[in-house]
N, C-alpha and C positions, 0 to 999 in steps of 0.2 A: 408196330413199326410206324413212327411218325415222318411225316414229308418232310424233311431239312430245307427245302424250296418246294413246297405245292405251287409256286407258279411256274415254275418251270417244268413240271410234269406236265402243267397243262397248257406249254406255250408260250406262257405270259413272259415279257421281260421284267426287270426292277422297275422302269419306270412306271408302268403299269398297273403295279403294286398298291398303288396308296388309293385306284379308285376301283375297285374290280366284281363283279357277279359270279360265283361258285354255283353251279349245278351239283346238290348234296343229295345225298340217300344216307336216313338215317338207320342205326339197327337198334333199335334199345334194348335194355335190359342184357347187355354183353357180358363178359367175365372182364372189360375191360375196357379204357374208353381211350379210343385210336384210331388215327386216319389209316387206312387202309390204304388208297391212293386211287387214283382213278382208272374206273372200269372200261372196256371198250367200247360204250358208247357217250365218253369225257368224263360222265359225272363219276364225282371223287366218293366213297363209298366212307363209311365214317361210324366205329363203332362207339356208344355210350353205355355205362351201366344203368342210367337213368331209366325209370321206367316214364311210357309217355301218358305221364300223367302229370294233372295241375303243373302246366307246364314244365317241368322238369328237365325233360328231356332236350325240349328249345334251352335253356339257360346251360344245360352241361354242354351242350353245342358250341354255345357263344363263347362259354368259360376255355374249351378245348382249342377251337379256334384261334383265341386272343393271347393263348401262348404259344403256340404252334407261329404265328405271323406278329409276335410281340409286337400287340398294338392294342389299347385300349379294348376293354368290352365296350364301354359307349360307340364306338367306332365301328362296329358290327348289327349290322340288323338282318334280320330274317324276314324277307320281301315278300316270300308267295311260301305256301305250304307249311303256316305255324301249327294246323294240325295235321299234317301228313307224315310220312317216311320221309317222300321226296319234298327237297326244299331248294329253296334257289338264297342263298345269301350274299349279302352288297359289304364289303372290307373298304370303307372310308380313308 
């Protein structure tokens, strides 16, 4: 089940959209790669079938992302936690 508006679950209006920080937790190796939506303490829970290795799991992230908020991959970065679960990403 993907977010149709993850900013609106989390608040955000449209304008806000085009410069924004995501509090993410990531699951790798899922049966499936999907925003889940956000958990109740905001961060958006986000499953990938990547495993996290050689970064993979970051790029199925960004690739997931950038369809979900049709907007560039270049426009997406991953700010804090390239090697953790938990991540914080910035949507340009």
């Amino acid at each position: 089940m993907g977010l149709r508006d993850p900013s609106a679950a989390l608040g955000m209006t449209n304008d806000k959209r085009k410069n924004m920080k995501l509090k993410i937790k990531v699951i790798p190796r899922s049966s499936k790669n999907e925003i889940i939506g956000p958990m109740a303490d905001g961060v958006i829970k986000v499953k990938l079938t990547a495993p996290p290795v050689d970064n993979a799991a970051n790029e199925a992230l960004i690739k997931l992302l950038s369809k979900e908020y049709q907007t560039p991959k270049s426009r997406i970065k991953i700010i804090s936690g390239e090697k953790s679960k938990n991540k914080i990403v910035e949507i340009l």
